[in-house]
N, C-alpha and C positions, 0 to 999 in steps of 0.2 A: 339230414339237412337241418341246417338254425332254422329255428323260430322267425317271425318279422321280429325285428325290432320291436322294444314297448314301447316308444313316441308314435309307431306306426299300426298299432293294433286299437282294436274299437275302445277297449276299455278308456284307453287313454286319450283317442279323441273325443269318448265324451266327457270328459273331463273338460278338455280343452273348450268345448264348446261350454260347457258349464260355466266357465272361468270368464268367457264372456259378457257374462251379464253379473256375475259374481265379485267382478273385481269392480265392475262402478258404485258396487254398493255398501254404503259407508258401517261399521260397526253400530254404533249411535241406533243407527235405522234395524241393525239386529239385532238388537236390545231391547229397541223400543217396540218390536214386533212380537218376541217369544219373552213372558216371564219367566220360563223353565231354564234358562239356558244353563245354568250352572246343575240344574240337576241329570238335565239331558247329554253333559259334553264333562262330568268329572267322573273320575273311578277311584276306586281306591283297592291297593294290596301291598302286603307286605311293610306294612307302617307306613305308607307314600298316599297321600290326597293328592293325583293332578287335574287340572282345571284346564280344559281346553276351551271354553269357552269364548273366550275372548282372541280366538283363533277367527281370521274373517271365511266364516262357513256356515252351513246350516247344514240338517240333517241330511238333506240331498247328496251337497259336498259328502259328506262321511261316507252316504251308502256306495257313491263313486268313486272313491277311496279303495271302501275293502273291497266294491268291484277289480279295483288295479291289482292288489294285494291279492287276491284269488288268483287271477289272471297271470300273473308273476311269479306264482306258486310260493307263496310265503307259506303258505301250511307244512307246504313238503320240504322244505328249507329249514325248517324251524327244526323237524323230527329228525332230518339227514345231520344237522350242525351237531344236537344233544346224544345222536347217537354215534358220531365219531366216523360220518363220512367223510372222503377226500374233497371239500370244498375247496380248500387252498390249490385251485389247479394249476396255477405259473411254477410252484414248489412241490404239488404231489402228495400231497399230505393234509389231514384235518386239522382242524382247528377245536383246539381241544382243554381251554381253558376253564371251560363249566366242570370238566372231571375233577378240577384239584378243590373244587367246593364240594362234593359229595360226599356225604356221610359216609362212616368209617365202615357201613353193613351193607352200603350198595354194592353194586357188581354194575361194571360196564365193560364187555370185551369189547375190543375194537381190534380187527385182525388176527384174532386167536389168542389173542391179552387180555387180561383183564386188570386194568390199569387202579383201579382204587385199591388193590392193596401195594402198588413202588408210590401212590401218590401218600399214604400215608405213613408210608415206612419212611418219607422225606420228614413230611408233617413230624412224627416223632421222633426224628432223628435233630430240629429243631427244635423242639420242646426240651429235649435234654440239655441242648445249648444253653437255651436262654434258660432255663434253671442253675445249670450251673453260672450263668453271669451274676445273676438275682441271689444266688448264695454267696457270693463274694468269691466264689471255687474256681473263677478261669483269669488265672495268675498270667501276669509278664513275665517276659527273661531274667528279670531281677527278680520275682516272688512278690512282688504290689497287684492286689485286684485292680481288673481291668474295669478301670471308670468310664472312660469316654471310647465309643465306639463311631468313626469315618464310614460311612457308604461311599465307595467309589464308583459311579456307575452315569448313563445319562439315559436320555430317552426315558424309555420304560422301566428301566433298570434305578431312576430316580426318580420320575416326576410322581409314578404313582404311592409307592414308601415315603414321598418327602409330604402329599398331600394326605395321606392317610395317618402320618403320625402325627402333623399338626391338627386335622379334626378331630381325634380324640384325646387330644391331649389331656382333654378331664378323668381319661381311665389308666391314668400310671398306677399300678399296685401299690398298695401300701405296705410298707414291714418288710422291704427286700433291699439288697443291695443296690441302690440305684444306679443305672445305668443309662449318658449323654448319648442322645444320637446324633450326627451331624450329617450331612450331605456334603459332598464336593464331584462337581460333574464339570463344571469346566475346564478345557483343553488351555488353557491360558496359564493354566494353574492360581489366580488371585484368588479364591476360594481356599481351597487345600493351605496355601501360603497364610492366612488369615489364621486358619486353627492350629499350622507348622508354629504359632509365635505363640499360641496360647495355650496350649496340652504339656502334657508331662508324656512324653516318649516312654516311660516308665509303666503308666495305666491305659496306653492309647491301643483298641485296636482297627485294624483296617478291614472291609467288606467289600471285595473286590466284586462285583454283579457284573458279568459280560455272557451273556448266552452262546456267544461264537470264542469269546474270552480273544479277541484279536483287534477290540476298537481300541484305535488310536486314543480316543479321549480318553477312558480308565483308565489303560494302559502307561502311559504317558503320565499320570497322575501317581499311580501306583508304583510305579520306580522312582517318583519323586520323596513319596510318603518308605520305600524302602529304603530308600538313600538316607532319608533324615533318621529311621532305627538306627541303620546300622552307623550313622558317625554318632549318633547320642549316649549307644548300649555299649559301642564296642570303641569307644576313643580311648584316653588315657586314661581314664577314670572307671572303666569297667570294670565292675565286679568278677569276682573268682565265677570259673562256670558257667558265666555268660558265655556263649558263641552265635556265631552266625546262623545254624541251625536252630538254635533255640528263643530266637530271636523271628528266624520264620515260621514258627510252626505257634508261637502263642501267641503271634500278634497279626497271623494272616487269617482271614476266611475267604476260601473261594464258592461262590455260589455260579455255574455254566453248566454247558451241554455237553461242553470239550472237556471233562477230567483229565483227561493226557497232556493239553495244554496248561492245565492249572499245576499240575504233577511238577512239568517241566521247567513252569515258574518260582518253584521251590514251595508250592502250597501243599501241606500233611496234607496224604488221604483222609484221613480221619476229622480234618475240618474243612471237609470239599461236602457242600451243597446240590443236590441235583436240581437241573433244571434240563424240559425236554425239546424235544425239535417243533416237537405240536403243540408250542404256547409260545404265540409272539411276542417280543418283548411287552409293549404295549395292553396284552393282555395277563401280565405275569405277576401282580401283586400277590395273586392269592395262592402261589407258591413259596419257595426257597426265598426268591426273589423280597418278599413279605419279612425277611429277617429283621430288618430293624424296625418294623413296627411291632414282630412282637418281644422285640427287645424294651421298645417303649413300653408298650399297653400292657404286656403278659399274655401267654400264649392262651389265658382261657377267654381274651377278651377277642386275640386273634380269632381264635375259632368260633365266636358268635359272629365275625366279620365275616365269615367262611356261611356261616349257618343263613343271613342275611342274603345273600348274594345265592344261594341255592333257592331259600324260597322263593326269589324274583325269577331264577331259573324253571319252578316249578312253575310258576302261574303263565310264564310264558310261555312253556311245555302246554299246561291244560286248558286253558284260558278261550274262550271264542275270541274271534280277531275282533272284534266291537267293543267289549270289555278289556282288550289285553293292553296293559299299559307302552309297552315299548312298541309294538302294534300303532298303536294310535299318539304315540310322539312323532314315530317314525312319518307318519302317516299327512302330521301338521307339517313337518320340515318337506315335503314332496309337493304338497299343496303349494306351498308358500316358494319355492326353489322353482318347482319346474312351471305354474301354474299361474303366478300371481305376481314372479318374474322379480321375486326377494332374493337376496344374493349373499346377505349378513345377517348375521345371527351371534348373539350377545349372551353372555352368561354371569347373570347376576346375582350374587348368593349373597342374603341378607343374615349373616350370621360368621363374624369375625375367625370360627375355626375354620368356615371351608372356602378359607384366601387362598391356596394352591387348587380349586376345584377347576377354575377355569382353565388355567394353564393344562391341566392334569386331560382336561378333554378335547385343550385344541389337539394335541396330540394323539388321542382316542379318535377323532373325528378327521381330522385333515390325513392323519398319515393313513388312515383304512380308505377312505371315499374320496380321498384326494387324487383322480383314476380319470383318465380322458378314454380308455379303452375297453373293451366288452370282453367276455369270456373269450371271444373268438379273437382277440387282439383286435378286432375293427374299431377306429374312431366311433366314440358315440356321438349322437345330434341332439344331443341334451345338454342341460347344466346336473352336474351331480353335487358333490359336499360345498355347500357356501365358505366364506370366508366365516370361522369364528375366531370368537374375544369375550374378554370380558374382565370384570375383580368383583371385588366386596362393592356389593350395590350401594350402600351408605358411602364408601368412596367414589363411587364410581360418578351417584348425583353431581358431585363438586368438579368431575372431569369431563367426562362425554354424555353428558343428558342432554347437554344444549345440541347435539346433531340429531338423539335420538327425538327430540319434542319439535323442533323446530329448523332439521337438518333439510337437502333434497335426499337423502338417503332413505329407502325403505328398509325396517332393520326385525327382525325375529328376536325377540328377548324369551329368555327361560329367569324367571323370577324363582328361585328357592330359598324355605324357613323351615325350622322347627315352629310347631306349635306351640309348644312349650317350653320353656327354658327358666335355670334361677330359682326351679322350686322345690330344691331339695338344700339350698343355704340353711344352714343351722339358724345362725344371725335371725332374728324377724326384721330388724330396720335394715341391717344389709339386702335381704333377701327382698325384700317391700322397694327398694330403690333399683335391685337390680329385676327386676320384674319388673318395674313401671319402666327403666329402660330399655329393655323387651319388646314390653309393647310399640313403647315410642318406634322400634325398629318394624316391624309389623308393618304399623301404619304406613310410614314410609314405603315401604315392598307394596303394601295394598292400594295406595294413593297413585303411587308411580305406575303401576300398571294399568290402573284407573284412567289415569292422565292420558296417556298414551295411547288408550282407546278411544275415547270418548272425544279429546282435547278440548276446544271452548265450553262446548256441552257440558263439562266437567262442572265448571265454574254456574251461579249464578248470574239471572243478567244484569251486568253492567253500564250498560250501553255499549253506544258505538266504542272502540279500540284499535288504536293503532296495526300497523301490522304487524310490530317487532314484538309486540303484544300476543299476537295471536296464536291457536295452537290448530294443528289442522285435523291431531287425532289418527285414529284408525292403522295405530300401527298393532301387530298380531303379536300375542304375547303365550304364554303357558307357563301357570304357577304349577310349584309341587312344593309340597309342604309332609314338612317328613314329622309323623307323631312327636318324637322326641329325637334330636341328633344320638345316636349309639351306634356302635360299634355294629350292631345288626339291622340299623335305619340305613346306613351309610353302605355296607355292603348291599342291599338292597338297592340304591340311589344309583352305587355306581355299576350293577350289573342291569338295571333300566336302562342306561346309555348304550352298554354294550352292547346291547340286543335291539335296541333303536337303531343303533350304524348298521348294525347285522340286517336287517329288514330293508334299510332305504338300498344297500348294497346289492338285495336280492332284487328289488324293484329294478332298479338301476342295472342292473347285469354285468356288475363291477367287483373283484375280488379284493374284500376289505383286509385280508389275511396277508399281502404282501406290500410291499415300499421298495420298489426298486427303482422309486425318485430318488430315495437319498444315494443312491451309489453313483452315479455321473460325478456328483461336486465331489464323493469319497476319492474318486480315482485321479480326479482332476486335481485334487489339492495335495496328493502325494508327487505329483509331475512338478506341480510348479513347487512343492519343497524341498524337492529336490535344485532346482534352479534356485533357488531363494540361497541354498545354504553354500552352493557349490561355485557359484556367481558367473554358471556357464549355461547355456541354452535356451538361449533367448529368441531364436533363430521361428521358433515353430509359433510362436506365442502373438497375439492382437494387439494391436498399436496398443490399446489402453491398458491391459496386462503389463504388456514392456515397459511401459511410461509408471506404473506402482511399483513392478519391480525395481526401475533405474531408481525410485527413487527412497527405498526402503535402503538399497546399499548406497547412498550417499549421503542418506542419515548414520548408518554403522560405521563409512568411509568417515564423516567427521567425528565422531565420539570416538574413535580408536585414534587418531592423528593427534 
């Protein structure tokens, strides 16, 4: 027989009653009460400083925290996820994304397997890829190295390769072949269409990323991107020796679960990718999936992103819950969601490479905890994953700060920098201006969270001030400040999240492992594209359905007349 509910067990109401007296009292007043605070609510590991401080809590708050946390079995959750139990229970299967970070000398059986040597025989079976691209060694159907390489993929299969290859954009190797990487994940095809007018057909090749290899949106894209080889390679101008074969087999990579489907799509075994059933998309960077970022970086830099992302596994692994970082992020978003009755949460990264960060985790965070139901399928009586957002905090001041400082919204910000940046410029005058602009960015990340806490108080007095003037402060915030942005900070940053969703999911008694929100609108929008194309069966469909459909084909009825 279930457990009660955790809204209805002690741990949680005494929280709840905590929250009561908790939530009338302003930041400002706890600040001005503990000098320690920054030393008593930051940790650091894994090259990450976070600062919870400015989280509206006191030590109480925290110890009824990992109270909930105990309570919840985070311990046992923690050892069951790293050691490759069946947590995914709607699918039957673990969640098994920490194994493709493991060092090449671990051992991890899970069901009589032992998975780190197929996850590295992947690993080195990309290493020899992207070596031969970087040698100029992986030729087109015509004999031109291939310059510019498409990912075709969306979700997870893009946002996280598209976000990790613009953060390290500072570690492209030097003295190799260089190799473009692009993205194209919309179903619209205007992406894809955009780099169909600007590539050479001749150097281009395609990366198809589908883990079931059956989404419409790759899919769809990649017949499009086959369609433009085969009229460009094999028109009237085709060279001797070109054929259709050879034209798929040097200019395709298939990286999925389904090889038999990739097979059938005319993708060589020999340039098929594995990827497994027990790593959901969303948690799939630091696989196959990972090809074009180490087509960018270079696979030695990949695998400090690998090496990065393990350490944060490790301290999460041995860590007390008090000191553990994703622990105690997790720990502020539960506070702040179920507690203090915060519903948005903002991600603000002060540092121009990690512009896709945000995007990269509404999708880490909405699509895991985005869950109205309990292990048991029962409705929960909670709030679980907030509404996130967010961009580049320096853009973001000139867009939505005015609801964050002086909105009715209560909003959760995560502030992230390097500490340092700019100080390996050869230049001295270059390197002196790009540093004091550094700072300048700092400031701003430190000012603004400042703000935001504290609000009038901020300020010296004034006097009396209008209201439009006024700031009311005491919004809860959490900086992390990553020693230096690298390839092993950043894997690090992003397996803190992972394991931050993984924690609020086990509190919350919600399985972060599946999405079977998005299949309703999947199945629904195969129905109506069918009616859309066929201009028949309207019969079943809602007045306002009918009314877009009638009116999409009397747009097509006039443009064909």
């Amino acid at each position: 027989m279930s457990q009660l509910p955790v809204d209805q067990r002690g741990a949680w109401r005494a929280l709840a009653e905590h929250a009561d007296d908790m939530g009338r009292r302003h930041l400002r007043e706890l600040f001005a009460g503990h000098q320690g605070r920054f030393a008593a609510f930051s940790r650091q590991a894994a090259g990450l400083t976070l600062d919870l401080s400015k989280q509206r809590w006191d030590e109480n708050t925290l110890a009824l925290l990992l109270n909930l946390a105990r309570d919840a079995g985070v311990p046992d959750a923690i050892r069951g996820l790293l050691a490759g139990e069946r947590l995914n229970l709607s699918e039957n299967r673990p969640a098994l994304h920490t194994a493709l970070r493991l060092p090449a000398d671990a051992r991890l059986e899970v069901e009589g397997e032992d998975l780190v040597a197929s996850v590295h025989a992947t690993l080195d079976r990309m290493a020899a890829m992207v070596e031969r691209f970087h040698a100029g060694q992986w030729r087109g159907a015509t004999g031109k190295p291939i310059r510019d390489v498409v990912n075709l993929g969306v979700g997870g299969s893009d946002l996280g390769p598209l976000m990790v290859t613009h953060a390290l954009a500072d570690y492209r190797p030097e003295g190799i072949h260089r190799i473009d990487v692009h993205f194209a994940s919309t179903m619209d095809g205007s992406q894809l269409a955009d780099y169909l007018t600007r590539l050479n057909p001749e150097t281009t090749l395609f990366v198809l990323s589908s883990k079931s290899f059956t989404t419409i949106d790759t899919l769809t894209n990649a017949r499009t991107a086959r369609d433009w080889l085969k009229a460009r390679l094999l028109g009237g101008d085709r060279q001797e020796g070109v054929d259709e074969a050879l034209v798929m087999r040097q200019h395709f990579i298939g990286v999925s679960a389904s090889p038999d489907k990739m097979r059938e799509w005319g993708i060589a075994d020999e340039h098929q990718l594995e990827f497994w059933e027990w790593v959901g998309g969303r948690y799939s960077l630091w696989g196959a999936i990972g090809l074009p970022i180490a087509l960018a970086v270079g696979m030695a830099n990949f695998r400090e992103l690998l090496a990065g992302a393990h350490d944060m596994d490790c301290h999460f692994s041995e860590a007390e819950l008090g000191d553990n970082l994703p622990v105690l992020l997790a720990l502020a978003g539960i506070w702040n969601v179920n507690f203090l009755d915060i519903r948005a949460h903002s991600i603000l990264p002060y540092d121009g490479r990690l512009e896709y960060f945000a995007a990269y985790l509404e999708q880490l965070e909405m699509e895991s905890n985005g869950k109205s139901v309990n292990h048991d399928g029962e409705p929960v009586g909670y709030s679980t994953c907030p509404v996130l957002w967010g961009q580049l905090g320096p853009n973001a001041q000139h867009a939505f700060y005015q609801l964050l400082h002086q909105g009715t919204q209560s909003v959760e910000c995560d502030f992230i920098a390097p500490r340092v940046r700019y100080d390996d410029v050869a230049d001295p005058a270059t390197r002196d201006h790009l540093m004091s602009q550094h700072r300048l960015t700092l400031a701003n990340c430190f000012a603004q969270s400042r703000a935001l806490m504290l609000g009038d108080a901020a300020l010296e007095d004034e006097g009396p001030r209008p209201g439009h003037k006024r700031y009311a402060g005491n919004q809860p915030s959490s900086t992390l400040l990553l020693d230096r942005l690298t390839p092993r900070t950043l894997g690090a940053l992003v397996a803190l999240y992972e394991h931050k969703v993984f924690v609020q999911a086990t509190i919350w008694d919600i399985n972060p492992f599946d999405q079977w929100g998005v299949e309703l609108g999947k199945t629904l929008a195969g129905e109506t594209r069918r009616i859309l194309e066929h201009q028949a069966g309207l019969e079943g469909m809602d007045d306002s359905t009918r009314g877009l459909i009638e009116a999409v084909w009397e747009a097509e009825s006039r443009e064909s007349s």
